[in-house]
N, C-alpha and C positions, 0 to 999 in steps of 0.2 A: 154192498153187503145185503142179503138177502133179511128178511125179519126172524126165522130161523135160525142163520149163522150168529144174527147179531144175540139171539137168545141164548145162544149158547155162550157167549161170551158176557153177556149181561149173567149169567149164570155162575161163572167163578168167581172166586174171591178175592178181594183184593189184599197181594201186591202180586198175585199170581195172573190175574185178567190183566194189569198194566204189560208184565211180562209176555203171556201172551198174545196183544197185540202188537206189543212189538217183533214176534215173531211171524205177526202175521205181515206185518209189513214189507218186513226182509223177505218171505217167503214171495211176496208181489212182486218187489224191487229186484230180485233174482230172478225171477219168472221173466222178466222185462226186460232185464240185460241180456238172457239166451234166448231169447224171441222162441218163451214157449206160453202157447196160451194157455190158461189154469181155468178148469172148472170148479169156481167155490163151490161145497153143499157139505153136510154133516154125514161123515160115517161112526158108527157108535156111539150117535151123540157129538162126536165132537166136530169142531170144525176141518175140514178137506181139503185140498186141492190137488186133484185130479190133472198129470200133464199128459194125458192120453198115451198113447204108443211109449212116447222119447222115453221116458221116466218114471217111475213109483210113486204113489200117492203120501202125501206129506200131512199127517195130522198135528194138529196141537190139542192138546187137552193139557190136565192136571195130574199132580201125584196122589195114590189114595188120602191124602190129607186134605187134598183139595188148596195148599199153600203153596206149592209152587209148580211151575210151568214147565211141558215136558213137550218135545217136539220128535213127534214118534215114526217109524216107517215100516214097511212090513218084514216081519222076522225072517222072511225066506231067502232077505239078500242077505248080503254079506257087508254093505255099508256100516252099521255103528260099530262092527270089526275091526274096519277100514278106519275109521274118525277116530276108533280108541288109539289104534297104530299112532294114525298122523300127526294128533294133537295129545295123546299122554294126558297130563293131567289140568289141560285147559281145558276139557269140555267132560262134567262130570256122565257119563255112559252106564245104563241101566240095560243089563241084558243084552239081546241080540238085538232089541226094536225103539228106545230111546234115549234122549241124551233131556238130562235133568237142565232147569236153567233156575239156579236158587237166586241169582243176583241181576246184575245187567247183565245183558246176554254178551259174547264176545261177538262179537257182528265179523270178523276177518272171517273165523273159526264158523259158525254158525252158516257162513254167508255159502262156505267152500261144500258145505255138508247140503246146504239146501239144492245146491248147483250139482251135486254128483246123485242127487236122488231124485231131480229133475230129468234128470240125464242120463240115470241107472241104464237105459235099457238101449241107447242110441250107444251110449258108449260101451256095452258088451257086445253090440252086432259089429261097433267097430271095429275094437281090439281081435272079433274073429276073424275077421275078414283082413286083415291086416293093415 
């Protein structure tokens, strides 16, 4: 983790920084199960990971409160649509572009969301192309 990323994590409050590490963990551990390489660095301040081509960029930051832990993606897909569909009221969804984590994260749930936004764009040219 870069001295940067980790500032930005030294930066939240806790039990919201515990939270988001451990999203950020998932988010590695995911990345490493579909052998996609992630580049950590901070967009808006928060922490990144960038899967190049395959996928959409996966942030973590915080809620304006700064209390708890939000794991965000860019508003122009159609995923936290998708995650509200799949998972109902296991995974609390803010808008078009985050999913809130007040508690322990659900890691099955989290793990599926990190994996499709990883993979947002490999699996659109799939499903075109048949």
């Amino acid at each position: 983790m870069s001295p940067e990323v980790r500032a930005a994590f030294d930066g939240m409050q806790a039990p919201a920084r515990e939270r988001a590490l451990a999203l950020r963990d998932l988010v590695l551990r995911v990345a490493k199960a579909e052998g996609i390489a992630l580049e950590e660095t901070l967009k808006w301040g928060e922490p990144a990971y960038l899967p190049g081509r395959a996928g959409t960029t996966v942030r973590i930051g915080t809620d304006k409160s700064g209390a708890q832990a939000r794991l965000l993606v860019n508003c122009q897909t159609t995923l936290v649509e998708d995650w509200r569909w799949m998972f109902g009221g296991r995974l609390h969804c803010e808008g078009n572009r985050a999913v809130l984590v007040q508690g322990p994260p659900d890691e099955e749930a989290l793990g599926i969301c990190v994996a499709m936004a990883l993979t947002y764009h490999a699996s659109k040219r799939k499903a075109a192309h048949g």
